[in-house]
N, C-alpha and C positions, 0 to 999 in steps of 0.2 A: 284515563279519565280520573282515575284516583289519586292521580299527579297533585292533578289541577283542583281537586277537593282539599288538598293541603297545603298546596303555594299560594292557593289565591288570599285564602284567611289567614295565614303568616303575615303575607304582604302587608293585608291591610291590619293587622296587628302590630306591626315593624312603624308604618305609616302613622299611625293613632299614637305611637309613642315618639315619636319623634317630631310629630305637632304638637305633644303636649310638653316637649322639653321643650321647644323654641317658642313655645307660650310664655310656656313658666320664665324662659331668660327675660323677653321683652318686659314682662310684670318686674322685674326683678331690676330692672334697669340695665344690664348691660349692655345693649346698645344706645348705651344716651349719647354716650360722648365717645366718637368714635378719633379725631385727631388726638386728646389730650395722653392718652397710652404710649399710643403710637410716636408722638412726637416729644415725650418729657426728655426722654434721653439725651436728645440735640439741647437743648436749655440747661441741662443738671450743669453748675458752674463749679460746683464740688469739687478741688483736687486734691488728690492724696497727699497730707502732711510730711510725711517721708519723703516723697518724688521729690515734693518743690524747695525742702531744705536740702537734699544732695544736687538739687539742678542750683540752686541760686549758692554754693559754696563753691562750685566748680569755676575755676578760670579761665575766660574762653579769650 
C-alpha cells in the first residue's frame, strides 16, 4: 500500500508537468504551421557554388 502512496502522486506530478509544457508550446506557437518545417527542404532551390561550377566545366 505504500507503493501506491508514492506512484500515484508521482504520476500525477509527471502528468501536471507535462500538461503544462504542452500548454506552454501551443501558447508559444509551435504548433501553428505544421507543413511549412516539414516541407521547406523540398523547395530550398539553393545550390552549392562549388558543385555547380565543377558540374557545368566538366565535359560530358
Amino acid at each position: 500500500m505504500s507503493f501506491l502512496s508514492i506512484t500515484i502522486p508521482a504520476s500525477i506530478l509527471l502528468a501536471a508537468v507535462l500538461l503544462w509544457l504542452v500548454v506552454r508550446s501551443v501558447r508559444a506557437g509551435d504548433f501553428d504551421d505544421w507543413e511549412g518545417p516539414a516541407a521547406r527542404h523540398l523547395f530550398d532551390d539553393d545550390r552549392c557554388p562549388e558543385r555547380n561550377a565543377r558540374h557545368e566545366s566538366d565535359p560530358d
